[in-house]
C-alpha positions, 0 to 999 in steps of 0.5 A: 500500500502506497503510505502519503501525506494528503494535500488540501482539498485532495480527494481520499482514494481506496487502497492508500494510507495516508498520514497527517502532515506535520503542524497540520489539523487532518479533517475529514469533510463531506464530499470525500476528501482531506481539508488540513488546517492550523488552528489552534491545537487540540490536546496540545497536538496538532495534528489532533487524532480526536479531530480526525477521528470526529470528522472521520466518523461524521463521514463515514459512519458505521463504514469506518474502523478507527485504531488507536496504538501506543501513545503519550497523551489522551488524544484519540480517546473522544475521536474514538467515542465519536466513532462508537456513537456514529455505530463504527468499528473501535480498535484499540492496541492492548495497554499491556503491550504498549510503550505508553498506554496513556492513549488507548486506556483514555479511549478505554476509560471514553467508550466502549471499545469493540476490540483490544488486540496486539499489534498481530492481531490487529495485523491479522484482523486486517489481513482477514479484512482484506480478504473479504474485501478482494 
């Protein structure tokens, strides 16, 4: 899979994993493409996961699966919330296993999460997906 940073206003396309740039808020918007920003940060982050995942969810509803991985502060958890109440798939990667668990346990503490997987089982969830979908 083709791994980029989206421009813009640029269109989402299947079959690529696209990345926030760095100092830029990544947005979802209707219409299905990327709008990024610099307001003010969210979190104290910019890009601001629970941004993304907000807008995400607001799109793409019951269609989108959010991740959440190892990370140092509680941004993602509301974006992750978001997600559960839009009737999306919650992945968060096992506390247990994770660097800094301050990310997926504020998602834990947010909503319910759907599934918490190693990083293999979520390498295996998506493979399995991948099938479905081919």
């Amino acid at each position: 899979m083709e791994v980029t940073e989206p421009y813009d206003k640029e269109n989402i396309k299947k079959g690529k994993v696209y990345l926030a740039p760095a100092n830029y808020h990544l947005c979802i918007e209707l219409g299905n493409y990327f709008s990024l920003s610099t307001e003010e940060m969210i979190n104290n982050s910019r890009p601001a996961i629970d941004l993304t995942l907000g807008t995400a969810a607001y799109v793409y509803r019951d269609k989108l699966i959010g991740i959440l991985l190892s990370g140092a502060n509680r941004d993602g958890g509301l974006g992750m919330k978001y997600i559960k109440e839009r009737g999306g798939l919650t992945i968060v990667q096992d506390p247990q296993e994770c660097m800094i668990d301050t990310m997926p346990n504020a998602a834990l503490s947010a909503t319910t999460i759907d599934h918490v997987l190693k990083i293999d089982e979520i390498v295996e969830f998506f493979n399995e997906l991948n099938k479905q979908y081919k």
